[in-house]
C-alpha positions as CSV (number, residue, x, y, z in Angstrom):
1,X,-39.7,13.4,-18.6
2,X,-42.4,15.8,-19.5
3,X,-45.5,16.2,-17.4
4,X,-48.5,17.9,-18.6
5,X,-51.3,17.7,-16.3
6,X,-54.7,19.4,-15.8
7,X,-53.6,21.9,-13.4
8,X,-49.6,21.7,-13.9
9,X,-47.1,21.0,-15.9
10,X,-43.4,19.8,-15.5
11,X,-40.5,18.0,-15.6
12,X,-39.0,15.1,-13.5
13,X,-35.6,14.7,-13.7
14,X,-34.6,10.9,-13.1
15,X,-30.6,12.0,-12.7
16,X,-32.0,14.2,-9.3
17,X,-34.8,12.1,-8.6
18,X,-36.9,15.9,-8.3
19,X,-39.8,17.3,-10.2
20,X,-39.6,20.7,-11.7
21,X,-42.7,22.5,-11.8
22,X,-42.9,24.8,-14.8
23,X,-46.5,26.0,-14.5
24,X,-49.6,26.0,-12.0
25,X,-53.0,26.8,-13.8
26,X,-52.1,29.9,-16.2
27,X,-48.9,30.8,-13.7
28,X,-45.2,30.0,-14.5
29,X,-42.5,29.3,-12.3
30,X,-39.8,27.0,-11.7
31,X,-39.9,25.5,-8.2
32,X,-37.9,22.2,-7.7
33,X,-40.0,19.7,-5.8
34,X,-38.7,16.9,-3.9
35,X,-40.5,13.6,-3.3
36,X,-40.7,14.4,0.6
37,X,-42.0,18.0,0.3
38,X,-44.4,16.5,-2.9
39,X,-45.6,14.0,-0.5
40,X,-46.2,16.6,2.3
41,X,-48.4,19.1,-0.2
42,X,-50.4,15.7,-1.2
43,X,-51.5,15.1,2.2
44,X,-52.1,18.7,3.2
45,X,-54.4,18.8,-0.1
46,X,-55.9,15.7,0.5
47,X,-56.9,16.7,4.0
48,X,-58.6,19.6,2.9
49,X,-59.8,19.4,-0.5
50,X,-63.2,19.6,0.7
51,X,-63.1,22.9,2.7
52,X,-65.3,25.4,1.1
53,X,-63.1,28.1,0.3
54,X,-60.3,26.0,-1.4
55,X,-57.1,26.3,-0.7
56,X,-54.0,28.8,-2.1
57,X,-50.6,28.7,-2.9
58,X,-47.7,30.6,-2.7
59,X,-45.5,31.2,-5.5
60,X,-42.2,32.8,-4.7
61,X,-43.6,33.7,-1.4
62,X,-45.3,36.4,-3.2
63,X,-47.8,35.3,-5.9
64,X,-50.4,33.5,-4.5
65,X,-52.8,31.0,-6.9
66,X,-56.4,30.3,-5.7
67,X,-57.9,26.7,-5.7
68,X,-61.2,25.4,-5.8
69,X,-62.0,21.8,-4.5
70,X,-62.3,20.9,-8.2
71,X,-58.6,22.2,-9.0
72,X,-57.8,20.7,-5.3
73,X,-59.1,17.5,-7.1
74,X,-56.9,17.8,-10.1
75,X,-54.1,19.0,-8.3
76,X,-54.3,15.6,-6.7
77,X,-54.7,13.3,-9.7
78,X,-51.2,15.6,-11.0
79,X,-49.3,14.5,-8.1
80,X,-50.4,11.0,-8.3
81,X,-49.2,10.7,-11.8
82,X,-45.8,12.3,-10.3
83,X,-45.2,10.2,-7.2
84,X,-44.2,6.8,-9.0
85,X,-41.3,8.8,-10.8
86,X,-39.4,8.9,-7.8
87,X,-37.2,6.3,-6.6
């Protein structure tokens, strides 16, 4: 199933029960998430969405994506469409 959200878009694949993400804001990769590590970023985000600087992530270990607390925000809202997929 196809997931296009406002900050990333996706796959989840019910056979594997995991989420590949294709895309975060205008950057592509293909990082497999599963529901425990998509729960764990959820919660980090969640706890702080509302510092200042925003918050980044690392692609690859290398490539590292800058977010606001509005794309924190949406971030969010992109997981929560994602977490009922599991099972």
């Amino acid at each position: 199933m196809r997931l296009d959200g406002n900050i990333i878009t996706g796959e989840f694949d019910q056979q594997t029960n995991e989420f590949t993400l294709k895309q975060i804001k205008h950057f592509t990769t293909e990082s497999t998430i599963k529901e425990s590590q998509l729960n764990a970023l959820a919660e980090y985000l969640d706890q702080h969405k509302d510092e200042e600087d925003g918050q980044v992530l690392s692609l690859y270990d290398q490539l590292l994506v800058r977010l606001n607390q509005e794309e924190i925000d949406l971030f969010l809202k992109d997981l929560d469409k994602i977490k009922p997929l599991y099972h």
